[in-house]
N, C-alpha and C positions, 0 to 999 in steps of 0.2 A: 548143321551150322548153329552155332549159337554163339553168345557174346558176354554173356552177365547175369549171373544172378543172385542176386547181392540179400535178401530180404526175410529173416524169417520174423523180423520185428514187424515188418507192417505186414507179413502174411495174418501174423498172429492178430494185428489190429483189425484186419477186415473181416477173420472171422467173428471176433467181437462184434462186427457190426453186425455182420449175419445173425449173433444168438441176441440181439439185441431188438430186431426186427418184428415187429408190432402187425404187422399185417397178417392175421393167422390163417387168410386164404392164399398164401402163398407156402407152400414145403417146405421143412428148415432140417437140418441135421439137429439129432440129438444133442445134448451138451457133452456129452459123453463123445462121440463123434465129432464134436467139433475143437473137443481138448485133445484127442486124437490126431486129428489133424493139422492141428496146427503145433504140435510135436513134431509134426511129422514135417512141414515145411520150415521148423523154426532153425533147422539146421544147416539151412541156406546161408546165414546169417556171416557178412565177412570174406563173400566170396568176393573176387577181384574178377577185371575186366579181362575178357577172356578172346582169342582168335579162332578162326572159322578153319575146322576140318578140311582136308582135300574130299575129293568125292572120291568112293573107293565103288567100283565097277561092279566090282567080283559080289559087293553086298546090294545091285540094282540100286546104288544110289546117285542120282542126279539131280544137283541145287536146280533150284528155280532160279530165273533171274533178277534182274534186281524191281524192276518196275513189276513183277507179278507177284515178288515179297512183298514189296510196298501196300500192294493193293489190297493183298487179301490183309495182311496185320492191319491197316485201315480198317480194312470192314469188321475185321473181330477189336479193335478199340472202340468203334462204334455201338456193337454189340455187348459189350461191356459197361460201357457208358448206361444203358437202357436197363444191364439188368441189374445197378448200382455198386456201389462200396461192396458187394459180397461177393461180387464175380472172381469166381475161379475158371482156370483154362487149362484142358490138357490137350496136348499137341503129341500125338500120333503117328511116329516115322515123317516126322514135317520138322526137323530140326532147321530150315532155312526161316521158315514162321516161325519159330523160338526164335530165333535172331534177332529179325525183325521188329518185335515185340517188345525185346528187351532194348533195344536200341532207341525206340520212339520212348518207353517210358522203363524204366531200369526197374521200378519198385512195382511193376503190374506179378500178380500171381501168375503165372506159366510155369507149368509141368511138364519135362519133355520124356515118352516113353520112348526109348530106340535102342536096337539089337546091339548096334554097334558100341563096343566097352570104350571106345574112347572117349565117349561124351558124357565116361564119369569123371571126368574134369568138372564139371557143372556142378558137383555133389550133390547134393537134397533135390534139385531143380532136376535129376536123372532120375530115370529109373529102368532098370534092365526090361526090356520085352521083347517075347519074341512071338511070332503072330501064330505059330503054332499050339501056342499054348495060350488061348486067347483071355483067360481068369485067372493067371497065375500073377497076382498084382497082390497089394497089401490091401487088406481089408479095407482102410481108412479111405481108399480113394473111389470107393463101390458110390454109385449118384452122388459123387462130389462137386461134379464141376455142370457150370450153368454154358460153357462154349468147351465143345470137345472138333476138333479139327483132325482127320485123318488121309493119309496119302500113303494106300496099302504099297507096298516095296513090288508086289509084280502084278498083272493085271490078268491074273488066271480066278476065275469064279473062287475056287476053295481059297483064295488069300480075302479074295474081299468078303468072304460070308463069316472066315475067322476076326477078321476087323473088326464086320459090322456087330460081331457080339464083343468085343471090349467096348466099341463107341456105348453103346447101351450099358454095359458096365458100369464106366464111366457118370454118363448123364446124368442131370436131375431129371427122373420121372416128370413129362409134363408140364416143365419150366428148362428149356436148356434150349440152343442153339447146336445146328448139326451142319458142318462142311467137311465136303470130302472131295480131295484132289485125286484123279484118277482117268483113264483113259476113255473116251468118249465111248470106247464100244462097252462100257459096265453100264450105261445108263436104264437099262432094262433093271440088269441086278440092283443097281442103286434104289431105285421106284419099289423095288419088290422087298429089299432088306430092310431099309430103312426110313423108306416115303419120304426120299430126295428129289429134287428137280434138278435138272440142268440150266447153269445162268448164260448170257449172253456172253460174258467177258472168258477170253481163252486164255489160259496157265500157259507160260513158256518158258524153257529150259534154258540154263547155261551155254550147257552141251545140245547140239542139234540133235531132238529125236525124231524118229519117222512117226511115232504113236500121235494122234491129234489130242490133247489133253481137255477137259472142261473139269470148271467146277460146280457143285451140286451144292444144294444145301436144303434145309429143310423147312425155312423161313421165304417169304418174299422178300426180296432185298428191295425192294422200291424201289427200281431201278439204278440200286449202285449193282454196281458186277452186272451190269448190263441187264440186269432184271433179269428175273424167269425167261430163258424163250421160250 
């Protein structure tokens, strides 16, 4: 699901802020890397407001509902907010949080990876992946992003262990935010892949599933998302 992504002019502004960023015990991208990149986003630039996909079965996809998109895009706007003007997000077969996100703020950075071609409607704000091939992404987006968000398409060990190496991909080494939407019985793998917890508040479906869903993350949330249980 997604809705908008309209931005390559203020992608380009906030990575300005990022190389412009004075604090030199925090990790920055090269300039080089960050001209890169915001090449790479600047192409977004122009895009119109856009409607939400049917769920298609056959590719294991099922929207979240409306109050458990609200929740978690909440808690990565917040997450956001903390890690300033230079937050970038990439979003991980979670195009219902691309949605979301874009909905609450039109101009926030959000990257949406997903298998599914139709969601190159979104142009720049897409990008092809498929979890099999877990580093077959553009160099530029290697430790780009300070909030990376994943919800592997089926809940078999080799989907989430292929995941959990783009989220790492992805991340900024030792400054990033980690959530991952997935079915309660990965919470072993989760701990073990990526040093996730399980939080209090439960993920729920459009469509009724049997699977009990939670979400993990790698931060203490303070008691939003029902805090660590």
């Amino acid at each position: 699901m997604a809705v908008t992504g309209d931005d390559g002019e203020r992608a380009a502004a906030t990575l300005e802020a990022v190389e412009g960023e004075e604090d030199d015990s925090r990790p920055l991208l090269s300039a080089r890397a960050l001209e890169a990149l915001t090449e790479f986003l600047a192409n977004s630039r122009g895009c119109s407001r856009r409607l939400l996909v049917s769920e298609d079965w056959r590719l294991s996809q099922f929207w979240y509902d409306p109050d458990t998109a609200r929740t978690v895009a909440e808690e990565i706007m917040v997450l956001c907010a903390a890690a300033g003007s230079s937050c970038l997000i990439g979003c991980i077969a979670c195009p219902t949080i691309y949605t979301y996100l874009k909905k609450m703020n039109p101009s926030i950075a959000v990257h949406l990876l997903e298998f599914d071609r139709r969601f190159e409607q979104y142009g720049a704000d897409f990008t092809f992946y498929d979890y099999n091939q877990p580093y077959e992404l553009p160099s530029v987006m290697r430790h780009a992003y300070q909030v990376v968000i994943a919800d592997p398409p089926y809940l078999s060990q080799e989907c989430l262990e292929k995941v959990a190496r783009t989220v790492s991909f992805l991340a900024r080494p030792e400054e990033s935010y980690l959530l991952l939407l997935t079915g309660e019985v990965q919470e072993e793998r989760a701990l073990e892949l990526l040093k996730l917890r399980p939080c209090g508040f439960r993920p729920r479906h459009s469509s009724k599933l049997g699977n009990e869903f939670r979400i993990f993350t790698s931060y203490d949330p303070q008691g939003r998302l029902g805090g660590w249980a």
